[in-house]
C-alpha positions, 0 to 999 in steps of 0.5 A: 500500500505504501507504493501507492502514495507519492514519495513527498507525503512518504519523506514527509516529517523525516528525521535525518539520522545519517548516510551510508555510503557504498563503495564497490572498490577495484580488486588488486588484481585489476590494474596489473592485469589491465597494464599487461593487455596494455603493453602487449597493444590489446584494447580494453573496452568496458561494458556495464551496466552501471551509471555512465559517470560511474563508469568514466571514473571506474575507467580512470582509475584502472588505466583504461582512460589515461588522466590526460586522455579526453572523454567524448560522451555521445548521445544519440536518439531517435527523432520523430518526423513527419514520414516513417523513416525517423532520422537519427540525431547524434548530439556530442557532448565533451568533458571538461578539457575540451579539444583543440578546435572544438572551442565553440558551441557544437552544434546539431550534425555538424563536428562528429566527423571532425572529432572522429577525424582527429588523430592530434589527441587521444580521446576516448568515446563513451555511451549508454546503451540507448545511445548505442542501440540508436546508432545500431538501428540507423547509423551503423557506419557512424557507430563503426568510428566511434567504436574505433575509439569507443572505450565505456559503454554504459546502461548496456542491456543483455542484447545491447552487450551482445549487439556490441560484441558484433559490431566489433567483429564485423570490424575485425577485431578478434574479440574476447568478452569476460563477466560474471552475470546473467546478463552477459551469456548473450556475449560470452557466446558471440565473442570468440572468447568467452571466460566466466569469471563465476561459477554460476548459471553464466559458466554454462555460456562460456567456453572458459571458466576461471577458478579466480573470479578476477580477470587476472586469468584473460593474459594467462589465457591469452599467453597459452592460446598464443603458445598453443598456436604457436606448438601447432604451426611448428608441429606442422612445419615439421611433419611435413619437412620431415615427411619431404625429407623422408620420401627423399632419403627413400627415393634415393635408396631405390635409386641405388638399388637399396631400401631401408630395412623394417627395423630403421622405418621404426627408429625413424618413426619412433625418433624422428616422428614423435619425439620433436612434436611431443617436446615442441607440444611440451614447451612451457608458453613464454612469460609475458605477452609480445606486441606481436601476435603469431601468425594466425594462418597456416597460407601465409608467407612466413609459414610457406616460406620457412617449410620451402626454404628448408626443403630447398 
């Protein structure tokens, strides 16, 4: 019944007695993992369902936004017109240090693709999950440049989470998404990686589960995927210049009237076969994250390279 009368005459006669505070703070283990992506050139991007400011200053004070770095808040909604086809008007609002040309008023449609443009300054944008679903229906290409450099996004719904993690994929980013609730299993799934950070029903969506419910796991997962990207490739490259070798050594034998006898078919299978890919399958991934990537293609010219250069 108390719902049902308004909050003035609820509040009214109140005596003030204090005000409690809540604060959710940074586990320890945030920052350093944060400056480890960081060095190795991997983009954080922060999804939330928090209040945008709330978010801004969680960002700051993990790293994710430099203290100098400038923040480009973007709202975006729908306009109504007189036919069916509604415009969208995206309104650009900036923090308190301004960038250099933009010192007068912005007015409606008229500087985003001058703020976009811009490489003088590092800036980040940030929006609330209105905002991105608005660009998402009607300003797709737009949306794809501020995701260039889109760091917060706030208010994000569950489909919102997962609408992002698209668009980021359509724009080639190999995408890895962590959370611990609910509403982050439409994203754990659509992301190329998925890591639970709990042992709730949000495991089930997620191809990783870290015992650790910190991100403190997302660079040792990218270490050994890396290392095991790396064992696969070399392991490839052996078999088949061992196989090329092999087929040498044996046709020259038949060439001079000679063949290998049962007895060295095993000691080479067994020697030369498996022991290489079982040692190269053994070797511990390397302790911190390189600024380079691996190859990620078997057709490529640094492996075509390596096995026709050794075969020559």
């Amino acid at each position: 019944m108390a719902l049902e009368f308004p909050r003035e005459e609820l509040e009214k006669d109140l005596q003030f007695l204090g005000l409690i505070i809540l604060e959710n703070s940074l586990k320890p283990e945030t920052i350093p993992s944060l400056n480890v992506l960081r060095d190795a050139n991997i983009r954080s991007i922060m999804i939330t369902g928090d209040n945008l400011l709330t978010a801004i200053t969680v960002g700051r004070k993990c790293g994710m936004i430099g203290e100098l770095d400038k923040i480009i808040t973007v709202e975006a909604s729908k306009t109504s017109g007189l036919n069916t086809n509604s415009e969208t008007h995206l309104k650009i609002e900036f923090s308190s240090i301004n960038l250099p040309f933009l010192e007068e008023e912005n007015q409606e449609g008229k500087d985003e693709t001058r703020v976009l443009a811009s490489s003088e300054t590092t800036y980040h944008f940030a929006m609330e999950g209105n905002s991105f679903e608005a660009l998402w229906n009607f300003e797709k290409k737009l949306l794809d440049k501020i995701l260039l450099n889109g760091t917060i996004f706030a208010r994000m719904l569950p489909d919102q989470k997962r609408h992002l993690i698209e668009a980021l994929q359509n724009l080639e980013y190999q995408v890895g998404m962590c959370g611990d609730g609910a509403n982050d299993c439409g994203a754990l799934k659509t992301a190329h990686t998925g890591v639970s950070l709990s042992v709730a029903e949000v495991s089930a969506a997620a191809p990783f589960t870290s015992s650790k419910f910190n991100i403190e796991c997302i660079p040792t997962l990218i270490r050994e995927g890396r290392a095991a990207l790396v064992s696969v490739f070399d392991t490839f490259r052996y078999m088949v210049c061992y196989s090329f070798i092999f087929l040498i050594a044996v046709l020259w034998l038949f060439w001079d009237g000679q063949r290998c006898s049962d007895g060295a078919y095993v000691l080479i299978d067994v020697i030369l076969n498996l022991t290489p890919p079982f040692l190269i399958g053994a070797t511990w991934a390397f302790p911190s994250l390189a600024k380079r990537p691996p190859t990620r293609s078997l057709i490529s010219i640094v492996p075509l390279f390596s096995i026709f250069s050794f075969i020559a």
